[in-house]
C-alpha positions as CSV (number, residue, x, y, z in Angstrom):
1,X,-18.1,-97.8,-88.8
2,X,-14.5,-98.5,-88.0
3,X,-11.6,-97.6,-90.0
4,X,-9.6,-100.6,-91.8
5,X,-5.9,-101.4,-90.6
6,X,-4.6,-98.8,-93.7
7,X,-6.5,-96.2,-92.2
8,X,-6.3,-97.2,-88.2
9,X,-2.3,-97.2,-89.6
10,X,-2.7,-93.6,-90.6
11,X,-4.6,-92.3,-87.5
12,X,-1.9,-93.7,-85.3
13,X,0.7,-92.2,-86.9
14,X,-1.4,-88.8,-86.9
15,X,-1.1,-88.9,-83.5
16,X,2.1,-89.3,-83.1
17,X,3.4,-87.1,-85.3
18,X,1.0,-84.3,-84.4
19,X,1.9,-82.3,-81.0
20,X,-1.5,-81.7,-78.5
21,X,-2.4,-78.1,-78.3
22,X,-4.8,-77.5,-75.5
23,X,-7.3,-75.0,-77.3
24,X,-7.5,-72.1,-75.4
25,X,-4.2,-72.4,-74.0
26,X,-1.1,-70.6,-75.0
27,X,3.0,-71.6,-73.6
28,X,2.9,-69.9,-70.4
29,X,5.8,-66.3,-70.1
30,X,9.0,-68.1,-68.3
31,X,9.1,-65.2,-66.5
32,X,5.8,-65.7,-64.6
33,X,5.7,-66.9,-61.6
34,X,3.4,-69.5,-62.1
35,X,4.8,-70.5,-65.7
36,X,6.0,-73.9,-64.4
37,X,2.6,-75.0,-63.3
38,X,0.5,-74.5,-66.6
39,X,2.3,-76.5,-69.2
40,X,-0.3,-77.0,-72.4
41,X,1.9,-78.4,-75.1
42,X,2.9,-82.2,-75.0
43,X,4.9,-84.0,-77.9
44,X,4.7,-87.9,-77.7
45,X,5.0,-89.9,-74.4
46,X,8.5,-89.0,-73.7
47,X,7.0,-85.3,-72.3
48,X,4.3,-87.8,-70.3
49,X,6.8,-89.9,-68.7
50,X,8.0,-87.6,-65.6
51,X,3.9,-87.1,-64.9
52,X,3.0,-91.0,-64.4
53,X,5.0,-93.6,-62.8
54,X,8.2,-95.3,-64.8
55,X,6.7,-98.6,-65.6
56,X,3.5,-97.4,-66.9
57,X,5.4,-95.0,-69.0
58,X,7.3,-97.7,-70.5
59,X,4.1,-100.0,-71.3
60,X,2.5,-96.8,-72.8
61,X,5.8,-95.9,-75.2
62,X,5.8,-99.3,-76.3
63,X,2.0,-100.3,-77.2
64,X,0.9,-99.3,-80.2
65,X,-1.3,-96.4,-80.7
66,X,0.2,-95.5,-76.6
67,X,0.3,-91.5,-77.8
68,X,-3.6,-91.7,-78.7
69,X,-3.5,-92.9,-74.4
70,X,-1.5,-90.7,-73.4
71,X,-2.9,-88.0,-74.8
72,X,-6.1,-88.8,-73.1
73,X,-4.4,-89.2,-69.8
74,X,-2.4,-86.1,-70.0
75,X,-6.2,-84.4,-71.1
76,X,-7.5,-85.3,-68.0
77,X,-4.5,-83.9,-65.6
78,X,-4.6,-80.8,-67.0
79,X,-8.3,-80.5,-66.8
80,X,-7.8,-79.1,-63.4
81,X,-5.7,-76.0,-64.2
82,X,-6.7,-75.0,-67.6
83,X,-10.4,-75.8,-69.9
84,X,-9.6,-78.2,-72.4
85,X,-12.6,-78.4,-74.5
86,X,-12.7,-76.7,-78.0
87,X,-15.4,-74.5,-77.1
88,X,-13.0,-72.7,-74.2
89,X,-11.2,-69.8,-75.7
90,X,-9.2,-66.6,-74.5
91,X,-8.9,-63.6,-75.1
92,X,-7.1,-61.9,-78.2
93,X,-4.5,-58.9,-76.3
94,X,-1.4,-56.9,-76.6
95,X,1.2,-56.4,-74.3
96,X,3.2,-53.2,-73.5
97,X,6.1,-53.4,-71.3
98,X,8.1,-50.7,-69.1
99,X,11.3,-52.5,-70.0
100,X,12.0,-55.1,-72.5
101,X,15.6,-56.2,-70.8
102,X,13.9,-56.8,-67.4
103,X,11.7,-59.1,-66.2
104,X,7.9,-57.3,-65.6
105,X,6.8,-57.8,-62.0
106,X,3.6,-56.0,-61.8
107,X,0.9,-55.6,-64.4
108,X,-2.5,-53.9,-65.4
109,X,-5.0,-55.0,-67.4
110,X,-6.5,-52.2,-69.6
111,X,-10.0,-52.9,-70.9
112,X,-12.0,-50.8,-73.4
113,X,-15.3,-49.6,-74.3
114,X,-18.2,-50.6,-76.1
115,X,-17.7,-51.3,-79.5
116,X,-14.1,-50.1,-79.1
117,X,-10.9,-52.8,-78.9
118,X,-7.4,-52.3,-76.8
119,X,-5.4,-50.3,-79.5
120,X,-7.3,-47.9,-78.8
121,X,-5.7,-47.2,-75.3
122,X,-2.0,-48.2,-77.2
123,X,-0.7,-44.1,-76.8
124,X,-2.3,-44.1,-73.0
125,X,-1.0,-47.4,-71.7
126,X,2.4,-46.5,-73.0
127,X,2.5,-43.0,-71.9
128,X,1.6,-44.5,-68.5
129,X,4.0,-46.6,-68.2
130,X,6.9,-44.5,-69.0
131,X,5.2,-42.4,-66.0
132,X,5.6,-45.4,-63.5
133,X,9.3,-45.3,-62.5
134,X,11.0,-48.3,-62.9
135,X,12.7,-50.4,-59.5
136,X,13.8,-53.7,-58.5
137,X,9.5,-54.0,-56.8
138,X,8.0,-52.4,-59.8
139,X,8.8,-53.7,-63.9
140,X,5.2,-52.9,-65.5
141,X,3.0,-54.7,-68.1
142,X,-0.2,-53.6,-69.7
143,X,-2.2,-56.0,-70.9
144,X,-4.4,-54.5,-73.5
145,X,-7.8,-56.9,-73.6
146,X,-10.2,-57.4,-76.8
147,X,-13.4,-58.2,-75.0
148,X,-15.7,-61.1,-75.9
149,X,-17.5,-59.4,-79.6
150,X,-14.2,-56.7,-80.1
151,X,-11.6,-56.6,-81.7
152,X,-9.4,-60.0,-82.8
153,X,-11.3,-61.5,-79.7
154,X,-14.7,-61.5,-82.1
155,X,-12.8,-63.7,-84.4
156,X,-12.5,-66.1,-81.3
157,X,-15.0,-69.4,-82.0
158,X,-15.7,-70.5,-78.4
159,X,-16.8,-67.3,-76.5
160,X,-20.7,-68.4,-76.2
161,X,-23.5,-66.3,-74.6
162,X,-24.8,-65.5,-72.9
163,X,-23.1,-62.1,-73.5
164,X,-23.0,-60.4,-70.1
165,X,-20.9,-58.7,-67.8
166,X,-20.4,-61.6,-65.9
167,X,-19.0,-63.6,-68.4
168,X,-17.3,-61.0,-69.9
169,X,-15.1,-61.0,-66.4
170,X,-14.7,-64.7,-66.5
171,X,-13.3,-64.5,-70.0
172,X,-10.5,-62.3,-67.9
173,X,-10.1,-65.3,-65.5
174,X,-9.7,-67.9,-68.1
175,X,-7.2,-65.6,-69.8
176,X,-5.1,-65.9,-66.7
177,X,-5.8,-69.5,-66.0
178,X,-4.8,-70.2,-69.3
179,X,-1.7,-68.5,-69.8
180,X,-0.2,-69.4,-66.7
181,X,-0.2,-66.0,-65.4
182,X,-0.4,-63.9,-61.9
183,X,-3.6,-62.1,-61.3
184,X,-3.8,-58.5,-62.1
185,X,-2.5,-56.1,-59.5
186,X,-4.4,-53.0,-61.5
187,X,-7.5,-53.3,-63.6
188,X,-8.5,-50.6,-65.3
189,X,-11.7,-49.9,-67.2
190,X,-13.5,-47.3,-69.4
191,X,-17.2,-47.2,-69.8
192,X,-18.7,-51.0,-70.6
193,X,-14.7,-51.7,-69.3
194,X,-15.2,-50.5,-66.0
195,X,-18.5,-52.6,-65.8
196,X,-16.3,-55.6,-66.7
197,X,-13.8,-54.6,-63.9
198,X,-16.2,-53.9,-61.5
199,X,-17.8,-57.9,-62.0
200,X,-14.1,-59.0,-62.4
201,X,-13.1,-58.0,-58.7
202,X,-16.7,-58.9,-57.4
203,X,-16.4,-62.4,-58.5
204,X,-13.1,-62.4,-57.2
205,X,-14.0,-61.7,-53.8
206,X,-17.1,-64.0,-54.0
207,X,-14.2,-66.9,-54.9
208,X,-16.2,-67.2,-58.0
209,X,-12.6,-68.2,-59.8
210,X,-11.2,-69.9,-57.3
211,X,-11.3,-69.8,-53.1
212,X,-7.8,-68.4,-53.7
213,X,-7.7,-65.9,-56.4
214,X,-5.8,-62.9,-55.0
215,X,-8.2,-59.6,-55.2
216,X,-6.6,-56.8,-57.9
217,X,-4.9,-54.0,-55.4
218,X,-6.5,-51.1,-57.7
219,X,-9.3,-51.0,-59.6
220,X,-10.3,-48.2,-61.8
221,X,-13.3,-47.0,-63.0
222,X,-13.3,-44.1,-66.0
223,X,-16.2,-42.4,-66.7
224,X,-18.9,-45.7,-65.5
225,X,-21.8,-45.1,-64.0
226,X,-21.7,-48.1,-61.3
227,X,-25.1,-48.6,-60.8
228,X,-28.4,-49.3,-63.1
229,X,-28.0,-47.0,-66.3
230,X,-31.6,-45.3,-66.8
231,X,-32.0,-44.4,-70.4
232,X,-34.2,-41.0,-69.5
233,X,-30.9,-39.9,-67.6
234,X,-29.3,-39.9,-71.1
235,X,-29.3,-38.8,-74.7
236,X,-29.8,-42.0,-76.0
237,X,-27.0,-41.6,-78.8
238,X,-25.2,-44.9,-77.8
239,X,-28.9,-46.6,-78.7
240,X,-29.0,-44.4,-81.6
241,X,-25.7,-45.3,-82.4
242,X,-26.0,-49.3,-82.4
243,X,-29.8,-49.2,-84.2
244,X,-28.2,-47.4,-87.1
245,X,-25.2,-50.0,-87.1
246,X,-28.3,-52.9,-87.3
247,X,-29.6,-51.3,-89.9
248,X,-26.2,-51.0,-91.8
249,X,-25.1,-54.1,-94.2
250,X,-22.7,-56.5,-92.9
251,X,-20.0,-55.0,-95.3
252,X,-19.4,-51.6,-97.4
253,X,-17.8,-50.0,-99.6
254,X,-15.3,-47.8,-97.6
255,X,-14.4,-46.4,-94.7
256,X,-15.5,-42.8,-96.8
257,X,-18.9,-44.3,-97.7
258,X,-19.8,-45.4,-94.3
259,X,-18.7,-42.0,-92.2
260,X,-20.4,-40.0,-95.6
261,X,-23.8,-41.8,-95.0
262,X,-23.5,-41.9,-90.7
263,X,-23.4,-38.4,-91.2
264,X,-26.1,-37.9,-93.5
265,X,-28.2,-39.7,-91.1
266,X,-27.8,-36.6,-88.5
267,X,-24.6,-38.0,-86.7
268,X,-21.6,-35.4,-85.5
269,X,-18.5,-36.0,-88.2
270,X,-16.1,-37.2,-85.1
271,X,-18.8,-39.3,-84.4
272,X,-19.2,-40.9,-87.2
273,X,-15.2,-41.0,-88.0
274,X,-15.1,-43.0,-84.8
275,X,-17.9,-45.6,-86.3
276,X,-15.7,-45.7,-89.0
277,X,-12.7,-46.7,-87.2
278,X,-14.1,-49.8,-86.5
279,X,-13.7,-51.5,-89.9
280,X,-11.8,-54.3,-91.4
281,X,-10.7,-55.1,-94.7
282,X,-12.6,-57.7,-96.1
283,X,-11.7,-58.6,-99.7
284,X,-12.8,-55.7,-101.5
285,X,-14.8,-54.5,-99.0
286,X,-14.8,-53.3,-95.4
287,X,-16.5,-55.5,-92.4
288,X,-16.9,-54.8,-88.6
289,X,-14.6,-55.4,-86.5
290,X,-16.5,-56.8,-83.9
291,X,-20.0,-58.6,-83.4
292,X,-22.7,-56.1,-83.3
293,X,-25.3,-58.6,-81.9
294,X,-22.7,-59.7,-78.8
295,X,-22.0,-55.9,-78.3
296,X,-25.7,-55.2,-78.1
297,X,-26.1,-57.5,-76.0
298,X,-23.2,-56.7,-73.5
299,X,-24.5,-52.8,-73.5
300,X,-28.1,-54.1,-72.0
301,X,-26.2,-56.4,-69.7
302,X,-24.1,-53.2,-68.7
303,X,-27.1,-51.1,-68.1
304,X,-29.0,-53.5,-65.9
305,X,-25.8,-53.8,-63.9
306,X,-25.3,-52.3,-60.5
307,X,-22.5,-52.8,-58.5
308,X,-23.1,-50.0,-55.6
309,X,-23.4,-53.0,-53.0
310,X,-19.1,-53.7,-53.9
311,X,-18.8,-49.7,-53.5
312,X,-20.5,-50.0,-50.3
313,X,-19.1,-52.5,-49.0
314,X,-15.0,-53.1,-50.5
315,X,-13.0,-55.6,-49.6
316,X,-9.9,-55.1,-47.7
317,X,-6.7,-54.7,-49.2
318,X,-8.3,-53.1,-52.5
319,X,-9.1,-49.4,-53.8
320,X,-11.9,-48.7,-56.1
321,X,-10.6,-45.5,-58.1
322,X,-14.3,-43.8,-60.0
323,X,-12.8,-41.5,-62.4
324,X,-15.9,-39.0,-63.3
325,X,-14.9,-36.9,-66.7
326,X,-15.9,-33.4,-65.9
327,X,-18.0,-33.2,-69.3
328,X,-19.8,-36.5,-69.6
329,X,-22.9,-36.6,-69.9
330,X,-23.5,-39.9,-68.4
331,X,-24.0,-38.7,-64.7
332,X,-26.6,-37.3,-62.5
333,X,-26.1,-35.5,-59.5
334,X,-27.7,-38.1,-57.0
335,X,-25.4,-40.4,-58.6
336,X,-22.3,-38.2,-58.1
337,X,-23.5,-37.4,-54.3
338,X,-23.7,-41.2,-53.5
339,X,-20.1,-41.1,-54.6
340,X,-18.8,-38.7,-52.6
341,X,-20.4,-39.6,-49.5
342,X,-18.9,-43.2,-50.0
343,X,-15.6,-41.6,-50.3
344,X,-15.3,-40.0,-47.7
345,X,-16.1,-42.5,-45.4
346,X,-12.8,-43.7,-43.2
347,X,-13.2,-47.7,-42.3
348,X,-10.0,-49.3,-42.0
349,X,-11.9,-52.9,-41.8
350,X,-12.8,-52.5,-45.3
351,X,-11.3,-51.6,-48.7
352,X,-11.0,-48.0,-50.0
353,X,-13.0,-45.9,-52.4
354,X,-11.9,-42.7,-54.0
355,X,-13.7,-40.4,-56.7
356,X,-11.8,-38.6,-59.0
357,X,-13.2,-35.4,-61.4
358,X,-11.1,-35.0,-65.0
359,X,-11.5,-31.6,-65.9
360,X,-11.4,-30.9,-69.3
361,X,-13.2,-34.0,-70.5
362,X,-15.7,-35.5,-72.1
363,X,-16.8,-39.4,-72.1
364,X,-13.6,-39.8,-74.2
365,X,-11.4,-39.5,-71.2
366,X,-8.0,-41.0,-72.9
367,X,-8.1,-38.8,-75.8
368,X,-9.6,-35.4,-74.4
369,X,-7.2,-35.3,-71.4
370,X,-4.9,-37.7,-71.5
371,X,-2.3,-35.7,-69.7
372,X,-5.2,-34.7,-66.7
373,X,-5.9,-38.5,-66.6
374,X,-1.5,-39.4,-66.3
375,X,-2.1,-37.2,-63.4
376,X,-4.4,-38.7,-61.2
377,X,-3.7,-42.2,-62.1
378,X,-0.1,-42.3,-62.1
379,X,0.8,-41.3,-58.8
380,X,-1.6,-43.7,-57.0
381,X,-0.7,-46.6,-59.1
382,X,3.1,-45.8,-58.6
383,X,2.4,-46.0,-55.1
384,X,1.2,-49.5,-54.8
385,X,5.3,-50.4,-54.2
């Protein structure tokens, strides 16, 4: 049914009082080097006129209704840079600098753990950055990433299954598309994170983003096991962990109630202090902070994963850092063999690998030894200019 001329009259000027946000799309940092290219707002014709030809620009600014066309026009060019449909989304993030008066040159992006979010590397990222000394070649930013189902990013509408490691990495790739940035020189990952980095510089040198998407110069790894995760080689308290959150209510009391009843149910009290980190406030009451069916599925994703194929065989110009905490439980010792003897191998047609032992540490690796982890990482990052 079309709308009468009173309401056609209304929908035109909706349009031409209403600026075009590209959903998915945020204004690009000035100070990127690729900030000009990606430019998602446009208000009116007068921003379409330098992008088509003067006469047509003119036609369009004077036909009535021209911004509904030109907003279509401008759609379609920009469909080549940056996802336009409403069901394309990024990533929620925070960003921690090295220095707010200078422009960052270099950055990192910092991904977390299942059912964790970025703040919880905040105290890390910072303290590594103030380790990274400063030059004209290096001006650091950390890029602290809510995966797809964490954090503010499980808010996000748009971030459809399936949910996998691979689309977990693209998610990174659309983040950068998006905002207009350059790629990540560093990508650094803990547990399900280093899973996500692992795919994100895989499908990087596959040209899975684009045949020219620069490959990260570091990648680390913290506490992953990089091939297929076999749950006799384990515990089992992560699956403990996520079938006692299914069988929780949506919302509770309190943060009290809920670590009170984990523990009851047999759980370690940091344990269950860390499942009660991960609420919200909700009205009255207190929600997850992240989607427990996405995360689920992600952790069977990351333990049918293997990416010993990449370790065998890196590409040039990058270095795969594994970062084994001396306490985990997560490893076994063909596993940690395999490693070394990869390692150690000296091919200068191919990419690096290095394996790493934190002593002092369990799988928490950021919070048990912080300082041991500074130690390793900052040095080799620091070195990259």
């Amino acid at each position: 049914m079309r709308p009468g001329p009173r309401r056609h009259s209304e929908l035109l000027n909706r349009y031409n009082t209403t600026p075009l946000l590209l959903t998915g799309c945020e204004r690009p940092n000035p100070q990127s080097p690729t900030a000009t290219r990606n430019q998602p707002f446009i208000r009116g014709v007068d921003d379409l006129i330098p992008r088509v030809s003067s006469s047509m620009a003119r036609i369009l600014k004077e036909k009535p209704g021209s911004n509904l066309i030109a907003r279509f026009i401008y759609t379609r060019r920009r469909s080549q840079f940056c996802p336009v449909k409403r069901s394309i989304q990024t990533l929620a993030f925070e960003e921690i600098r090295s220095s707010t008066e200078k422009p960052y040159t270099s950055t990192a992006f910092v991904l977390h753990g299942l059912l964790g979010s970025g703040r919880n590397w905040r105290s890390f990222a910072r303290n590594l950055t103030s380790n990274l000394p400063g030059s004209s070649a290096a001006e650091w930013r950390m890029v602290l990433v809510d995966l797809r189902n964490h954090g503010r990013s499980a808010e996000t509408e748009g971030l459809d299954p399936p949910h996998d490691m691979v689309s977990a990495a693209k998610d990174l790739a659309n983040l950068v598309k998006c905002r207009g940035w350059a790629w990540p020189d560093v990508v650094v990952g803990h547990s399900l994170g280093g899973k996500v980095a692992l795919q994100f510089a895989e499908s990087c040198a596959l040209g899975d983003y684009g045949p020219s998407t620069p490959l990260p110069k570091q990648l680390w790894v913290l506490d992953s096991v990089p091939g297929e995760v076999n749950p006799e080689n384990s515990d089992g308290e992560v699956e403990k962990v996520l079938q006692t959150l299914q069988g929780l209510p949506s919302s509770v009391p309190s943060r009290k109630w809920l670590v009170d009843h984990v523990i009851k149910l047999g759980f370690t009290k940091s344990l269950s202090e860390w499942i009660g980190s991960n609420l919200k406030k909700s009205g009255d009451q207190e929600t997850w902070a992240f989607n427990l069916e996405g995360a689920v599925q992600m952790f069977n994703s990351y333990r049918e994963m293997s990416y010993w194929s990449l370790l065998e065989q890196p590409p040039k110009g990058m270095e795969i850092a594994m970062v084994r905490a001396e306490n985990s439980d997560r490893w076994d010792t063909e596993v940690i063999q395999r490693l070394e003897g990869i390692a150690n191998r000296d091919d200068g047609s191919k990419g690096k690998v290095s394996f790493h032992v934190l002593p002092n540490s369990g799988h928490w690796v950021h919070v048990d030894n912080p300082k041991g982890l500074l130690e390793i990482m900052a040095p080799r990052i620091a070195s990259l200019y």
